[in-house]
C-alpha positions in Angstrom: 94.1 116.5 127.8 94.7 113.0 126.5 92.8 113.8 123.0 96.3 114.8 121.0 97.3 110.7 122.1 94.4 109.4 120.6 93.4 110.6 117.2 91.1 107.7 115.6 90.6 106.0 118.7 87.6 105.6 120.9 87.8 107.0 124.1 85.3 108.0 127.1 85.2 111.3 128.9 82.9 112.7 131.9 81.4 116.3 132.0 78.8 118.6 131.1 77.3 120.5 127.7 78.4 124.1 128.5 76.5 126.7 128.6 79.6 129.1 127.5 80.8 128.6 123.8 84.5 129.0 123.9 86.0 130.1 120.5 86.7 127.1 118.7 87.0 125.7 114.9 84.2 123.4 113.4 84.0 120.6 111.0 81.4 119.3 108.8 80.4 116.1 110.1 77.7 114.8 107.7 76.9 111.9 110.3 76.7 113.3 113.2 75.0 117.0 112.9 74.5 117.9 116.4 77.3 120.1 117.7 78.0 120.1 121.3 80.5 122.4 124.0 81.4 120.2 126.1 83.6 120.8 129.8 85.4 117.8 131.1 85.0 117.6 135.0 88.2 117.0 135.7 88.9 121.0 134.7 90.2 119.9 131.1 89.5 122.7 128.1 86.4 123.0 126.7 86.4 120.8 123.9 83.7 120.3 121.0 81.5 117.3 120.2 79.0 115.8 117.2 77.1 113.9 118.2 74.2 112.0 115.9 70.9 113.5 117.9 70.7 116.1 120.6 71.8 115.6 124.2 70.2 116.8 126.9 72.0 117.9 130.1 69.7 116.5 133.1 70.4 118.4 137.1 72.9 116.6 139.5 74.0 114.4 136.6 77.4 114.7 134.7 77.6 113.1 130.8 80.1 110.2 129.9 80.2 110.3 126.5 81.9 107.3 124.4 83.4 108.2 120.7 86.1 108.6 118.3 88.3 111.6 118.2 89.1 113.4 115.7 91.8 115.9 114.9 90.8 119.3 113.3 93.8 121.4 111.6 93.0 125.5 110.3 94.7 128.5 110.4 92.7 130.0 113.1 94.3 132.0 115.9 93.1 129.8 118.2 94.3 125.8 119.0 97.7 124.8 119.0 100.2 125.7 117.2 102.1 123.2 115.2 105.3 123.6 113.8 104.0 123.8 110.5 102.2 126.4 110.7 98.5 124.9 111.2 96.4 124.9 114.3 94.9 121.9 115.6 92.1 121.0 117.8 90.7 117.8 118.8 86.9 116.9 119.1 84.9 113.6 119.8 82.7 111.9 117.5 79.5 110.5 119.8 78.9 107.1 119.3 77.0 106.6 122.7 76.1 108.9 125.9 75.3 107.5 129.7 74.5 109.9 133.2 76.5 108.9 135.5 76.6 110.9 139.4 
């Protein structure tokens, strides 16, 4: 996925709220409460997403989702593995949500 490339950016990506919670690590995001599973359509990993209320997933419709993303770093098993020895993960900040087809 394209997240690693843009750390502090905003970027846009289309998919649904899972309904299977992967193992991942979390943040505390003060701002945005709301924590989301989210699965890109285009078969991308699972990735995570705050968002600042709750989103609703509606039938026939996929999610684009607009926001910042952030890097997470821990010593969990899971992510990948840097050379120094952390993990890293990257989730999405959501600034604003459409349904598109």
């Amino acid at each position: 996925m394209f997240l690693k490339e843009n750390i502090n950016q905003n970027i846009s990506i289309v998919g649904k709220i899972s309904d299977i919670m992967w193992q991942h690590m979390i943040a505390y995001e003060p701002d945005y409460p709301e924590i989301f599973y989210f699965d890109p359509k285009n078969g991308d990993n699972q990735i995570v997403l705050y968002a600042k209320t709750k989103i609703e997933n509606k039938p026939q419709k996929y999610l684009k989702v607009f926001g910042k993303v952030k890097e997470i770093k821990g010593t969990s098993q899971k992510g990948q593995k840097i050379d120094d020895g952390d993990y890293r993960e990257y989730h999405l900040l959501v600034n604003r949500y459409e349904y598109v087809d």
